[in-house]
Structures are given as structure tokens and as C-alpha cells.
N, C-alpha and C positions, 0 to 999 in steps of 0.2 A: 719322480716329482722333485723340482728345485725346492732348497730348503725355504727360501722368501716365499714362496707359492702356499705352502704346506704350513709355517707358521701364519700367512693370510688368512687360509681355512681355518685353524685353529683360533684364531682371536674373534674371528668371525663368530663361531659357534662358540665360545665364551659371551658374548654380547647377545646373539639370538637365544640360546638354550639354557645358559644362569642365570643372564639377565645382570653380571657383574658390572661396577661401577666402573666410571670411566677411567677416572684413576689408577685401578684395578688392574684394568686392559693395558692402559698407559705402561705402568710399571711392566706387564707380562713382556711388553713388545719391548721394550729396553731389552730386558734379561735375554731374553730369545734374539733380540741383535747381535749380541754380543756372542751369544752362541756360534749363529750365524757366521759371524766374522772368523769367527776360532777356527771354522770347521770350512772356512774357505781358506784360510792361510793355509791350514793343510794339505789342500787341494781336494777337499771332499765339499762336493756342490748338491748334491742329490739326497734325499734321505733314506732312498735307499742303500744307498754306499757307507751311511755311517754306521759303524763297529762300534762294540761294547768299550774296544781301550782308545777308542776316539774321546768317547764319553767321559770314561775314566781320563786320560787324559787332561780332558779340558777342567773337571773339578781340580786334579793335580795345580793345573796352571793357576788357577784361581786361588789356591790354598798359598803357593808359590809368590802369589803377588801380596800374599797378606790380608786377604778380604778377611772379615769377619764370621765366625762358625752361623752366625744369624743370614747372615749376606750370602754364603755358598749354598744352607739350606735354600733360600729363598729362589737361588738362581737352578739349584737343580729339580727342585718343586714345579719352576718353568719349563725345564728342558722335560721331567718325566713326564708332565700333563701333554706334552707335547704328542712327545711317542705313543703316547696309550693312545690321543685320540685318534693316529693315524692308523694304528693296531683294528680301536675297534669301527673307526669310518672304513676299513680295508683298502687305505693306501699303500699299507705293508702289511707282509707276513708276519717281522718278526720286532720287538721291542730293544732297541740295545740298552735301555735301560734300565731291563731285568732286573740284572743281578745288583743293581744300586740299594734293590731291598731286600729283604731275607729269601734266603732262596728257600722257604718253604711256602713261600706265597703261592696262595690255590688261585688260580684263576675263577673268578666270579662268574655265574651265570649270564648269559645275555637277558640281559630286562625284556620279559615278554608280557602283554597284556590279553586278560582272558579271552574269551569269542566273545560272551557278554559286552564286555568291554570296548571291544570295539566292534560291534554293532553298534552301541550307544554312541560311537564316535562317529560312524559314517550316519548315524540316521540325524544329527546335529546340524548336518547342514541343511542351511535356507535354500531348497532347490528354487522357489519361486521368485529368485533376483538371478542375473547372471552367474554374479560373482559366487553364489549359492552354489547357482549346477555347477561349475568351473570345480568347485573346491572337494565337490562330492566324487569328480570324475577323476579327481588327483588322488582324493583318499583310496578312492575301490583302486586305481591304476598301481599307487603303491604298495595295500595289501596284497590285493589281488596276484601280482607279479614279484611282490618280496623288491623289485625294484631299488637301484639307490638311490639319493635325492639327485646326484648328479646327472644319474638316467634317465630321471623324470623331466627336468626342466633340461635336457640335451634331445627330450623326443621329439623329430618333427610330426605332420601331418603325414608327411610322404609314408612313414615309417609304419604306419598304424595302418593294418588291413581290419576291419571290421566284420568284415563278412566272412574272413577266415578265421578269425577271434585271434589274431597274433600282432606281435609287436615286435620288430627290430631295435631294440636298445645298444648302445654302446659303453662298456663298459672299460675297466681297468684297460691302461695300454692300448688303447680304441680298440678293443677285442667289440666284435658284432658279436650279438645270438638272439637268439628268436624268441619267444619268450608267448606261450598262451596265456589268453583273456578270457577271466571267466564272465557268465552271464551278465553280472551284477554290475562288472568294467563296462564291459560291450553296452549295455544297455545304459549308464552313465555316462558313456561318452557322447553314444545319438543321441543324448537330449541335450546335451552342452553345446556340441559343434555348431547348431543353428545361433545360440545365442553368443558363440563365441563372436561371431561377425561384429556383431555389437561392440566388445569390447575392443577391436582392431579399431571400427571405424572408415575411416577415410585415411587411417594411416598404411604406411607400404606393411602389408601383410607378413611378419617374421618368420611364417612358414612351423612357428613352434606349436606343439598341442597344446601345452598351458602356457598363457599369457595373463598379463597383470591389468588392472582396470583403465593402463595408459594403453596397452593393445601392445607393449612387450614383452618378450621372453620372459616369465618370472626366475626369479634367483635363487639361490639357496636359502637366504633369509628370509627372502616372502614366504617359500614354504611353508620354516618354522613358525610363525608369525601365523600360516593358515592352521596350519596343524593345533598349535598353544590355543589358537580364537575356539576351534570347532570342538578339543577337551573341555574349554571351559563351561560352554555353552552344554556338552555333554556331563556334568558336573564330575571329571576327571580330574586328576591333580595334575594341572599343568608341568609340572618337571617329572612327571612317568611318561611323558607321550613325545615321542619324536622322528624324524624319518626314520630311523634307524631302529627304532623299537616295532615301528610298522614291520619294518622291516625281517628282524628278529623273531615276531609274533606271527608272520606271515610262515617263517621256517619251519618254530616251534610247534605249531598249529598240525602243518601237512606230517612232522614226523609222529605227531602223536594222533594225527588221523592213520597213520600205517604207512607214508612213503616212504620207500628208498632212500637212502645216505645220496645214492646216485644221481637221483632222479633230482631231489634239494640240489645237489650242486651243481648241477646244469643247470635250473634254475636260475642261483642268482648268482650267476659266471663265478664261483671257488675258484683256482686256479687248481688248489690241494683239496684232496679230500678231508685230512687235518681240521681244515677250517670248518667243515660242514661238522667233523662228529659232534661236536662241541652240545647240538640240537640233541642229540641222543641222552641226555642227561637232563630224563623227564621228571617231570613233577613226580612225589610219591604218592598221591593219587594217582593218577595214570597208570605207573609202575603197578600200584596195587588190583588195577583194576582190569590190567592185560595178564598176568599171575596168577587173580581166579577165574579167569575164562579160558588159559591156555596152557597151565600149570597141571598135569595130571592131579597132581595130589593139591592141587590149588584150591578145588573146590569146601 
């Protein structure tokens, strides 16, 4: 991914998902310009290409020009919010800017939300407006598939076999795979599709599964925006709930029903297995409650 593409997404989702002031954003995209330019002088355009003494590096430079210890914080507080987000959206495997903090830093759990929880999130939506079924048929399609939001709003019609209960999604690196629908998807998408018609209109049909009340492709930020409306209205705290925790919870869910490491990362295209164990690091209820039912001396 180009680094201007990647910091798009990132301010993007600073505005959708904090909700940070314009100012805020303003400042981040300076910083991350100027990044930017650093690491193009280089000849590094990709973020996958940039290395940990790129990073270092570019603090060096900045120390080098005189900035102030308040000003270099400020500017690498940008660059690391950057990396994590693409870390945990899964644009990259890997952070190069690690080791900028203590290297005893534990990697944090992925934010999952209970089954409770999100029942109360898919049962939130108004089925009886379009925009109602639409928003029901994104949630079950996200849980349901662990999907990423890229994937969701990249689905065409073509793509969706109903009657097989599968979906061709395209993922990292336009990798295909196939991906089952459970009951609950399948059955939320038949009762959307009739009304989707409606939100197209008279307009040239975009061929997308989810579309917006103009009869276009929805975006990333609409997502958010549906996701944030349907917690609230579920009385969730809106900054727990986002594609990505769908996403998470969809993981964390199947491995603490019993699936496979293997079975999760075909799932939701892993590249590495790495990436999926992360879900093995269950709650200590769960823990405790496979222990005394599997534990000899457990009981």
C-alpha cells in the first residue's frame, strides 16, 4: 500500500471512529506529510517497505534540524498511531515502530465484544425501513464472515451465491477466498435484496451488495457511521463497536466455541498463522471452564 493511501485511511478512521477535532486531523496530516516526504526522499513509497532505521532515521533528522523534544514527541505520536493502525486494520504484518517504545511492550488483546453484545447489536436495527434491512444484512455479513470492512463494501452481487451460503470476498493483495454464510447472513440478505432495488432507483445499478440511501457503493465511513448509529440505539458504548471489533469478536467467538487456529485463518484470509494465534488468548472464564470439563484432575 502507498504511504499517501495508508495515511488517507488512517485520518479517515481518526475522524469516523474518535470522532477527533478538525484541527486535530489537520495537525496529524501535516506530521504524517512530512513523514511522507522523508521516506520518499529515501526512495521508500510503500509502507510495507519501511524499516524500523527508516523510522529511527527520520526522528534522527528531525532532532538534526532542531525541532523541539515537544514537536518530535508530537510528530512520532503521528507516525506510531499510524503503524499500529495499519498493524491492527491488517495492511501489515509487522510495526517498525516497535521498538520506538519499551521493548517490553505486551501486545494488547483484540477488543472483542460478548455474544450478548452483539445480539443486542444485530437485533438494533430498524428491519422495517430499507436502510434498516441493508444495515442488518452488513452487520450478520460482517460478524457472520469475521469480514473486513474493505471486504464488505468491495462485495458485489455477482459474488454472493445464496443458495450455496458462500461469498467470494477479496482480500489483502486482491487475494480471493470463499468464505461461508451462516443462516442468520443468508437469511438477511433475502430480505434486503428486494428492497435494495429501492435504494438504487432509476440510478445505473453499481453492482455492489451494500449500497447507500443514493443507490452507491457505501464506503468505509458509512460503515462506521452504521455500525456507531446501531451500538447506540443497542445501548453499547459507541467507541467499543467497530468493523474491526466485529471483526475480532467474530474470531474470538469461533475459537472459544472449539475451532481450529486453521480453520480461523482461512477464514479471514491470515496470510500467517502468527496473526490468528493471538485469538487463543481466551478469556479466564473460558479457560476456566474448558479445565474443568477436560482437565482429569479438573473436576
Amino acid at each position: 500500500m502507498k504511504i499517501a493511501l495508508a495515511i488517507e485511511e488512517f485520518l479517515t478512521a481518526l475522524v469516523a471512529e474518535r470522532g477527533l477535532a478538525l484541527n486535530t486531523v489537520k495537525a496529524y496530516r501535516r506530521d504524517l506529510a512530512q513523514y511522507q516526504t522523508a521516506m520518499g526522499g529515501w526512495g521508500v513509497e510503500s509502507v510495507e517497505s519501511i524499516q524500523p532505521e527508516d523510522v529511527t532515521r527520520y526522528v534522527e533528522t528531525l532532532r538534526a534540524r532542531g525541532a523541539a523534544v515537544a514537536t518530535i514527541g508530537r510528530k512520532v505520536a503521528a507516525v506510531r498511531g499510524l503503524h499500529r493502525f495499519l498493524v491492527v486494520e491488517e495492511y501489515t504484518d509487522t510495526d517498525p515502530t516497535a521498538k520506538l517504545d519499551s521493548p517490553r511492550r505486551v501486545k494488547g488483546l483484540p477488543r472483542a465484544l460478548s455474544v450478548d453484545a452483539v445480539a443486542s447489536l444485530l437485533s438494533a436495527a430498524d428491519t422495517g425501513t430499507p436502510l434498516g434491512s441493508r444495515d442488518l444484512a452488513l452487520l450478520e455479513f460482517l460478524y457472520g464472515t469475521g469480514a473486513r470492512v474493505s471486504e464488505a463494501i468491495g462485495l458485489d452481487q455477482i459474488d454472493v451465491d445464496l443458495d450455496e451460503a458462500t461469498a467470494l470476498v477479496t482480500g489483502k493483495g486482491s487475494k480471493e477466498r470463499l468464505v461461508p454464510l451462516g443462516g442468520f447472513a443468508v437469511t438477511a440478505l433475502r430480505n434486503y435484496y428486494p428492497v435494495r432495488q429501492t435504494l438504487i432507483g432509476v440510478e445505473r445499478d453499481p453492482g455492489a451488495v451494500f449500497v447507500s440511501a443514493r443507490g452507491k457503493r457505501l464506503t468505509r465511513q458509512a460503515v462506521w457511521q452504521i455500525i456507531k448509529k446501531s451500538a447506540k440505539s443497542a445501548g453499547l458504548n459507541e467507541s467499543d463497536v467497530s468493523p474491526h471489533v466485529l471483526r475480532h469478536s467474530a474470531a474470538t467467538h469461533m475459537v472459544e466455541g472449539g475451532a481450529d487456529l486453521r480453520t480461523v485463518q482461512e477464514l479471514l484470509g491470515h496470510a500467517n498463522i502468527s496473526t490468528t494465534q493471538v485469538y487463543t488468548r481466551v478469556s479466564p472464564q473460558h479457560l476456566y471452564e474448558v479445565y474443568v470439563t477436560s482437565h482429569p484432575r479438573g473436576r
